[in-house]
Each structure stands twice: as structure tokens, then as C-alpha cells.
C-alpha positions as CSV (number, residue, x, y, z in Angstrom):
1,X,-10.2,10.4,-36.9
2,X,-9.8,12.7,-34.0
3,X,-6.0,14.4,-33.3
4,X,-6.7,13.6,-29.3
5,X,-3.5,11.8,-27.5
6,X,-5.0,8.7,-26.5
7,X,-5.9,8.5,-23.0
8,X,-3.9,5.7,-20.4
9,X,-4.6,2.1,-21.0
10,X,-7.6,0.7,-19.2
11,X,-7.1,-0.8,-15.9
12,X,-7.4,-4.7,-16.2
13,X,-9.4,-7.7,-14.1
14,X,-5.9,-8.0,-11.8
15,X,-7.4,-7.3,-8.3
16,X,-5.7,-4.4,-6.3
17,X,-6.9,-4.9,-3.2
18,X,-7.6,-8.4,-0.8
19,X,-10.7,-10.5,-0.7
20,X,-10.0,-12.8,2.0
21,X,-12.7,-15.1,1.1
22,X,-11.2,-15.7,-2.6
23,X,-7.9,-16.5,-0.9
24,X,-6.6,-19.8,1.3
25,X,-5.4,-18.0,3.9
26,X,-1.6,-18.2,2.5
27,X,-0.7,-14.4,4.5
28,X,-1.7,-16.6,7.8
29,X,1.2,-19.2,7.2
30,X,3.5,-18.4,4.7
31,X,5.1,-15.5,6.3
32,X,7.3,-16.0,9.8
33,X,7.1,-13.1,12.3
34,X,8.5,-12.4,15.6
35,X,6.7,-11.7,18.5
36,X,6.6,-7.4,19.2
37,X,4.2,-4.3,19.1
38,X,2.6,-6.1,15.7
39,X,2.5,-9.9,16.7
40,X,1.7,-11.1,20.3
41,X,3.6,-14.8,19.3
42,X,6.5,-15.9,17.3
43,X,5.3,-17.8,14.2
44,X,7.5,-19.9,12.0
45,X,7.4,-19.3,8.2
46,X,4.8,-21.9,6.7
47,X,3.6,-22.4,9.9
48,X,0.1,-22.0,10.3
49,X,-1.0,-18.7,12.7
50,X,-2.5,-20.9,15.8
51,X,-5.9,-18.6,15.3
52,X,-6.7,-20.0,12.2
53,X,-9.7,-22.0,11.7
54,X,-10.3,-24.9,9.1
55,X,-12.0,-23.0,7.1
56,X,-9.6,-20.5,6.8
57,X,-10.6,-17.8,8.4
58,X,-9.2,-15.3,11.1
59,X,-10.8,-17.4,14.6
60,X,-9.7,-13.5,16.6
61,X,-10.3,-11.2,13.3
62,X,-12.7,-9.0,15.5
63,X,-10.5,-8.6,17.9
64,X,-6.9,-8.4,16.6
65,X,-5.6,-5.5,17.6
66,X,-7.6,-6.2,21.5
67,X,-4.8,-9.7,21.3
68,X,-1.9,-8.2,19.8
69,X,-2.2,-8.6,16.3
70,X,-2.0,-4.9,14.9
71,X,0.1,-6.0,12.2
72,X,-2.4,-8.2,11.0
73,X,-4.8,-5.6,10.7
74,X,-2.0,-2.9,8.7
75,X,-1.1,-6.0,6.1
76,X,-2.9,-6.0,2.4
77,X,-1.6,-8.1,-0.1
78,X,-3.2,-6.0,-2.4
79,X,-5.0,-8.7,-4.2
80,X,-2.3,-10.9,-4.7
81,X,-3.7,-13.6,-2.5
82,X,-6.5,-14.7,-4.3
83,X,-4.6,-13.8,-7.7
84,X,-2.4,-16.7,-6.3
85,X,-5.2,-19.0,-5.7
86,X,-7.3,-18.4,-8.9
87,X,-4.7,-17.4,-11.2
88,X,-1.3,-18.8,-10.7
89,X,-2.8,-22.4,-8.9
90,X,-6.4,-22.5,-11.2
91,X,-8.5,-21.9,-8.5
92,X,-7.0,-24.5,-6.5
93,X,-8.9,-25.7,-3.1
94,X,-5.6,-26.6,-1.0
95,X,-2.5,-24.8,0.1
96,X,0.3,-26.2,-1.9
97,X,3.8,-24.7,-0.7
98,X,5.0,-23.3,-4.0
99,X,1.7,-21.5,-3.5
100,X,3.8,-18.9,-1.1
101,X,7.1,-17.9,-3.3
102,X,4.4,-16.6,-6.0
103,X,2.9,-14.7,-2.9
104,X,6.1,-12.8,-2.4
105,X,6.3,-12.2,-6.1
106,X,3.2,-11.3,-6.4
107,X,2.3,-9.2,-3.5
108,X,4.8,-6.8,-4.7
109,X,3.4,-6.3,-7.7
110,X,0.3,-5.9,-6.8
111,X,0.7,-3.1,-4.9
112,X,3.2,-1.5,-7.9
113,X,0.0,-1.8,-9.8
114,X,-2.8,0.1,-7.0
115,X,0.3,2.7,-7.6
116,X,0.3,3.0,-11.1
117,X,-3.2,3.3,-11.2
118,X,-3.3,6.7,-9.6
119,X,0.5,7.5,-11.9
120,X,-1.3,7.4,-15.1
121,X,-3.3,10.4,-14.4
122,X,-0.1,12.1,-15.0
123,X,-0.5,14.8,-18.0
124,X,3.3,14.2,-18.4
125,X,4.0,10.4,-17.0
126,X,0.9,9.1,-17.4
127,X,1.9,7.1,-20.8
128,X,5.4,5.9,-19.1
129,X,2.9,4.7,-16.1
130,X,0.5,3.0,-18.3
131,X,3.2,1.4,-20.4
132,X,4.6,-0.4,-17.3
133,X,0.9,-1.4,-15.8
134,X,0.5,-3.4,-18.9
135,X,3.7,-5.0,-18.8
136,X,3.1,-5.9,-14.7
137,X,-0.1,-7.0,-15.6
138,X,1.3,-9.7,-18.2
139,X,3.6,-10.5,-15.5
140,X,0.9,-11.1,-12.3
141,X,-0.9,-13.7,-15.2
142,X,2.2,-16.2,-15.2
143,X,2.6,-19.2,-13.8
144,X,4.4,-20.4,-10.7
145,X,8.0,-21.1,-12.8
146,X,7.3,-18.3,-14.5
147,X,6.9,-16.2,-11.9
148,X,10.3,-17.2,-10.3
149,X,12.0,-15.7,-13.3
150,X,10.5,-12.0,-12.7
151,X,13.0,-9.4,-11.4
152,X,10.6,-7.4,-8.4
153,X,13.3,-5.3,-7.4
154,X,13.7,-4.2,-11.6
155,X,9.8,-3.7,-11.5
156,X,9.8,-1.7,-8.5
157,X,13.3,0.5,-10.0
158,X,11.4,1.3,-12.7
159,X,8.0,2.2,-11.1
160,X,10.1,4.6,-8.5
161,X,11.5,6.4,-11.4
162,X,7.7,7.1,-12.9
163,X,6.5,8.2,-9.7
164,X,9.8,10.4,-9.4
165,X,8.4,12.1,-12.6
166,X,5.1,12.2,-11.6
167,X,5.4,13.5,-7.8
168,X,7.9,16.5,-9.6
169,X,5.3,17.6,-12.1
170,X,3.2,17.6,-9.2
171,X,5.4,20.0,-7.2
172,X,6.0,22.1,-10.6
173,X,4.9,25.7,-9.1
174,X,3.6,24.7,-6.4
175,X,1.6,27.9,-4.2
176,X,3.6,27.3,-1.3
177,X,6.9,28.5,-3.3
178,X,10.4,27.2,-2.1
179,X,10.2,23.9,-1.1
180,X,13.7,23.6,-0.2
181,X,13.8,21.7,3.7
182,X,11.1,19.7,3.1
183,X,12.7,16.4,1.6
184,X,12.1,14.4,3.8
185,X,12.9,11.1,2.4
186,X,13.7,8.7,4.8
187,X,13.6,10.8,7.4
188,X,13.4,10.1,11.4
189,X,10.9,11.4,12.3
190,X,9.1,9.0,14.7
191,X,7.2,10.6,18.0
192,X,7.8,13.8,16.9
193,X,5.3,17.0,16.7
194,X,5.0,17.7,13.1
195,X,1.8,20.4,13.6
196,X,3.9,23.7,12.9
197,X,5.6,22.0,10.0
198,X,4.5,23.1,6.7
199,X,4.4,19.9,4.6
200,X,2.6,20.7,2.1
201,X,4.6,19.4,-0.9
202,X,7.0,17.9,1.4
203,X,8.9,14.5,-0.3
204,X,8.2,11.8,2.6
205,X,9.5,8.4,0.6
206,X,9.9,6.4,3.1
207,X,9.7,8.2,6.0
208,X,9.3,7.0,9.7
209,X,6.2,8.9,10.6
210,X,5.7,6.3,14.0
211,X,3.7,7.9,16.4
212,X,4.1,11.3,14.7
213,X,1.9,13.9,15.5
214,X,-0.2,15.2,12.4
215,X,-3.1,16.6,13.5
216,X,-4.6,19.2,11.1
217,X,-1.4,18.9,8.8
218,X,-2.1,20.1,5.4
219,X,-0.3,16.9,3.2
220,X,-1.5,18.6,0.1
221,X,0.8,16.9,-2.8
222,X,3.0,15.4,-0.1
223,X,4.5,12.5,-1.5
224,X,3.8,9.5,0.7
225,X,4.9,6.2,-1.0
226,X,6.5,3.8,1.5
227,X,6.0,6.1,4.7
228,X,5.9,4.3,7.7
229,X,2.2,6.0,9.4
230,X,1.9,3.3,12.0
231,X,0.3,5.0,15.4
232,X,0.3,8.3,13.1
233,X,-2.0,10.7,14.7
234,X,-3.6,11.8,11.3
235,X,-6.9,13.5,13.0
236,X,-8.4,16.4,10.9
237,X,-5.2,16.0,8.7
238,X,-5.5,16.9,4.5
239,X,-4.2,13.6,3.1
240,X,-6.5,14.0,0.2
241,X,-4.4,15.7,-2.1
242,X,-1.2,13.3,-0.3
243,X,0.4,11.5,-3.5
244,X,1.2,7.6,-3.8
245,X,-1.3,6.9,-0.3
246,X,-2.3,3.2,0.3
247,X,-5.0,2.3,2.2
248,X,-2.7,0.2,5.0
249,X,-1.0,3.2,5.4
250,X,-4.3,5.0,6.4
251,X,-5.2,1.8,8.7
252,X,-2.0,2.1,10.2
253,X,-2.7,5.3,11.3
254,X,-5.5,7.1,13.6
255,X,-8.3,9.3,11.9
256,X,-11.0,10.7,12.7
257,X,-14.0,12.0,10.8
258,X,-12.2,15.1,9.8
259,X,-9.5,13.7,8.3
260,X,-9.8,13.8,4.3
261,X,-8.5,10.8,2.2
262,X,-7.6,10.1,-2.0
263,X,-11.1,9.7,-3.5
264,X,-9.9,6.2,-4.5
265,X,-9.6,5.2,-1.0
266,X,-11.6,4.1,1.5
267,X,-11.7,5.5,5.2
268,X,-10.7,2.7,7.5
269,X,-13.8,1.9,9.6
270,X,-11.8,1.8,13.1
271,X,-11.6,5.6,12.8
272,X,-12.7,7.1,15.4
273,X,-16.3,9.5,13.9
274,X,-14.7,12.6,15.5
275,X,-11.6,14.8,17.1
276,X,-12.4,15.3,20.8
């Protein structure tokens, strides 16, 4: 028998990412929004959006951001839509409203897990990260009363302190030296020109990056998780080394050809194909 540690747990069938065709268009009613730079309308919670069509699909999806709808665009539920629909409800063929409190149980979880998936590469964390994926994934397979009972904000506690770990062994020497000044953890930082900045490294947890000029910005082992990149100029900008990325944080922002992104993302197809 080999002496080898072994490796992190494989990841499992839980999706991490939304198929819209799997799902019954729950992120279209259950949620209530007001009208502002992401929605053009006020819409009641479990009130379906007026551009939905029967079959329960977007009737403006090609042209969401042209009416308004940018937020629409930004939102993933990270799989937890059709995990809803297939999983918690049986592959149920009608909206039932219980269907939407597993949404927000499960949404969050979902996205803990695309998370964890990049944590347990960790040399150090990666068994901590892997531990906790397995227990989430029991948890996203319960059913509805179940899922009323699981503490998100517990989940997501515990997650924060494995990326905590995982995003310092990152920094651990570090070739840019003293990184001192650069956490940035929910920092204000909307509008503002971030170019000269050496961020390399930098903690950005949470961070309002609105409108924040980073072109070129080398985000090398930058820690991004929960950083608000909405109208983020991100054009020829090194995100592919950036730690805890999701992709509606990249489709919240504006690329270009030149920008690099995580291997285990994909580059959202509204990017423009080069700088100017």
C-alpha cells in the first residue's frame, strides 16, 4: 500500500453552475426587486417577472441588459435551481411555492461548493475544504423540511475560515514582499483608478470595486471572494492567478480579449474581443 496522503474527495453530481432549461424558472418569480441600475421595474416576491413566457423562458433574454435588466444577466444560482426542481421537488413539472425557501437555502450553498472546489487544491487546507464539500453536499440532497433546518450562515462561517487559510498560504512569501496596505477587505473603492496600485496579493473580501478602473492590474493571488466587480473595467487585467473568482463576478464586469481568467472559468461571451 502506498505511504501517499490521499488526495481531496472527488467532486460529486451536485451542479455548480445554472442550466436554465433543467430549472422552472423559480429565480424569475421567487425573488422581489426594486426598480434601479439592475431592474428596469419593481417586481413583487413570487410574482412572476412580466417577460416570462409559458414556457419558462426569458421572452427579452437577448436583450436584457438593451431593457434594463443587467442584474439579470450578473445572477447564477449556481446550480441550485434545477437541484431544486430535480432533487428537492423529484423532477417536478410545476412551481409549487415551498419550491423558493429551498432556493434561498440552496443557492447559497451552491455557490459555497463552486468555492470549495477550487479550496481543496490547498497543500495545507485542502483536507479541511474537502471535509466540508462532502458535508454541504449531504446537505444540498435533503428535502424541503429538511432543508429548512440547515444553518447557511454556520456553512458559510465555516467555509470563510477555510478560505482564510487557504488565501494565507497563498500569500506565504509571496515575490512582491510586504503586503502591508493592501487589505482591502471591504473597502470603498467604487469609481476609483486602481492602475498604479500594486494589488498583487491584495485581500479584496468584499470589496466595492463598482466602476473601478483595473485595466492591466496584475490580481495575481488577489483574493476576490464576495467583491462587488459590477461595471469593473477589467480590460487586459491578470485575474487568472485572482483567488475565490466566480464567473458573475467576471460577467459583472468588462473584459476584453486580453484579460486572463481561472482556468476553471469561462470568459463571458459579451466581452468585448479586444482593448481599443
Amino acid at each position: 500500500m502506498s505511504g501517499a496522503p490521499a488526495g481531496p474527495a472527488p467532486r460529486s453530481a451536485a451542479p455548480r453552475s445554472a442550466d436554465c432549461s433543467r430549472c422552472l424558472a423559480l429565480c424569475c418569480v421567487g425573488p422581489g426587486f426594486a426598480a434601479s441600475a439592475d431592474f428596469a421595474i419593481d417586481k413583487p416576491a413570487g410574482t412572476p417577472c412580466p417577460h416570462l413566457r409559458a414556457d419558462h423562458a426569458c421572452g427579452i433574454h437577448a436583450q436584457l441588459h438593451e431593457r434594463g435588466f443587467p442584474g439579470c444577466v450578473t445572477f447564477d444560482c449556481f446550480g441550485a435551481g434545477q437541484q431544486v426542481v430535480e432533487v428537492t421537488f423529484g423532477g417536478a413539472s410545476r412551481r409549487e411555492p415551498a419550491m423558493f425557501a429551498a432556493l434561498e437555502v440552496l443557492r447559497p450553498l451552491h455557490e459555497v461548493l463552486a468555492l470549495l472546489d477550487e479550496a481543496v487544491a490547498s497543500p495545507a487546507h485542502g483536507r479541511a475544504a474537502a471535509d466540508l464539500r462532502a458535508r454541504v453536499e449531504e446537505m444540498v440532497t435533503r428535502d424541503a423540511e429538511a432543508l429548512g433546518t440547515v444553518d447557511v450562515g454556520a456553512v458559510r462561517r465555516e467555509a470563510g475560515a477555510v478560505f482564510d487559510g487557504m488565501v494565507a498560504e497563498a500569500h506565504a512569501g509571496h515575490p512582491s514582499g510586504d503586503l502591508r496596505g493592501r487589505d482591502l477587505r471591504g473597502a470603498d473603492l467604487v469609481g476609483q483608478d486602481l492602475r498604479r496600485r500594486d494589488l498583487r496579493a491584495a485581500r479584496l473580501r468584499g470589496a466595492l470595486l463598482l466602476g473601478a478602473d483595473l485595466r492591466g492590474v496584475d490580481l495575481d493571488r488577489a483574493e476576490m471572494l464576495g467583491a462587488d466587480l459590477r461595471g469593473a473595467d477589467v480590460r487586459g487585467a491578470r485575474l487568472a492567478g485572482a483567488l475565490l473568482v466566480t464567473g458573475p463576478q467576471l460577467v459583472a464586469a468588462r473584459g476584453d480579449a486580453a484579460t486572463t481568467v481561472p482556468a476553471h472559468l469561462r470568459r463571458p461571451p459579451h466581452w468585448i474581443p479586444s482593448a481599443p
